[in-house]
N, C-alpha and C positions, 0 to 999 in steps of 0.2 A: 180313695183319693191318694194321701201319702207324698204325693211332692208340696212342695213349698208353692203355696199360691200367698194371695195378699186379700187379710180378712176386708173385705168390702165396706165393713164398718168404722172401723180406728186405723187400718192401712197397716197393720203391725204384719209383716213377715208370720206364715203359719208352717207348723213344718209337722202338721200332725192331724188326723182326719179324727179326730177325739169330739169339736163339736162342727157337728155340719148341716147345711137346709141345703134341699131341693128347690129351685126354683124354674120356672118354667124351664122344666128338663135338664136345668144347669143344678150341679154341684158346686156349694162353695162352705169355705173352710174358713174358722171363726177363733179366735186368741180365748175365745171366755163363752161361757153362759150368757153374760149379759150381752156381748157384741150379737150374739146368734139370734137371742128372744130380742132386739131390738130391730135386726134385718126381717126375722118373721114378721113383726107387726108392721114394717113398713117395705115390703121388699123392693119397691117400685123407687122406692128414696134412693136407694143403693146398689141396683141390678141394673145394667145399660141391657137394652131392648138391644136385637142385631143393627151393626151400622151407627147406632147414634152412644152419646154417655151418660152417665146417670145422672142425674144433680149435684150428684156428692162429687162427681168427677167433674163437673163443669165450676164445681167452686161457688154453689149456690147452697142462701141458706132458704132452708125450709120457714118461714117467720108464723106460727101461731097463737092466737092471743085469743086467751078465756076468761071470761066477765063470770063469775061464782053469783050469786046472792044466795043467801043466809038465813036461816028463819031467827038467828038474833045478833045483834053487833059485839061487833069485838072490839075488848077495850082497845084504848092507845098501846099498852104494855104487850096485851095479846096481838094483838097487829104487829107487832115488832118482832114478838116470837115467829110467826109465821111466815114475815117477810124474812128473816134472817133463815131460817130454815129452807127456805126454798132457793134463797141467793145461794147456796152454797152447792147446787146442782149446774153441774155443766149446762149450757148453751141458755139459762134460763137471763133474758135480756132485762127486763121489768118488772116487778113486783109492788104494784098497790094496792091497798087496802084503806077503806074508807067508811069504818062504822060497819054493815051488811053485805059491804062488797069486796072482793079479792077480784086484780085482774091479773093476770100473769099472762107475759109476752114471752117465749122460748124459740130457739130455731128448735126444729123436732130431728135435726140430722144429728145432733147433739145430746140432748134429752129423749126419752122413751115419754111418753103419757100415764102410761103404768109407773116412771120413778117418780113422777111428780102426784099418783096417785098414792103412793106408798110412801112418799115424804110429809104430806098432808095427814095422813093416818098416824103417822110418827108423830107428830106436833098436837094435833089434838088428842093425843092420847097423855100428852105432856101436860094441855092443857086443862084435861077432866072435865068434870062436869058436865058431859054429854059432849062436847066438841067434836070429839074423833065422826060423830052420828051427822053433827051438823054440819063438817065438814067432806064430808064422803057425800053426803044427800047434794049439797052444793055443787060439788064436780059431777055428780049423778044427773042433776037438772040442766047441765049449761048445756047449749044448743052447739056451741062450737068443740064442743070435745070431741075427738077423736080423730076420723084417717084423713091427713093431711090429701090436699086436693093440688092441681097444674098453679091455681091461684095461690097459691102460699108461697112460692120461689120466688126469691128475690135475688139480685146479685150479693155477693159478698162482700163486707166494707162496709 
């Protein structure tokens, strides 16, 4: 690669073929590790097909929302941990929690799945007691985890 293209993911000027993915037959060039491992899990979010642009280019967000249950309730205190931990991630829109339930609302063009699974693992590891188990098992089970679908784009605003 080696000219300056525009990472697909954050739009930052690239000027260095240091991280890069293949996508259907296209080269593209990435600011970080994390712009790169979040174009792989989503490449469709951020690659325009020939002729048309990609979501990220049309100014849409990706909207996902996961409903967790729990095999036990979290205090009021620990709800707060959790919710505060997760507010602190890019694109992540909502966060309730209610006794056995966590729902978390994110555009995914913003957040990865994997930081919001690795911020959950950070919080219940905070929280001891088995958490870190309860809360992994919980993103484990939810039926909407994972690769954003045409139905998840919404305009922007």
């Amino acid at each position: 690669m080696g000219e300056s293209v525009k990472d697909p993911v954050c739009g930052k000027e690239v000027h260095s073929d240091e991280f890069s993915a293949v996508f259907l037959g296209i080269e593209y060039g990435f600011c970080s590790v994390a712009c790169r491992d979040r174009f792989r899990a989503l490449p469709h979010l951020y690659a325009a097909l020939r002729g048309q642009r990609s979501p990220r280019q049309r100014g849409l967000q990706v909207l996902r929302r996961w409903r967790l249950s729990l095999a036990a309730e979290l205090s009021s205190g620990q709800g707060a941990r959790v919710t505060e931990a997760l507010e602190t991630l890019p694109g992540i829109r909502t966060v309730c929690v209610r006794g056995n339930q966590i729902e978390i609302v994110c555009d995914l063009l913003q957040v990865a799945p994997g930081q919001i699974e690795v911020r959950l693992a950070e919080v219940g590891a905070r929280l001891g007691a088995g958490w870190a188990e309860r809360l992994r098992q919980g993103l484990e089970d939810c039926a909407e985890y994972g690769e954003a679908a045409d139905r998840d784009l919404r305009p922007s605003g």
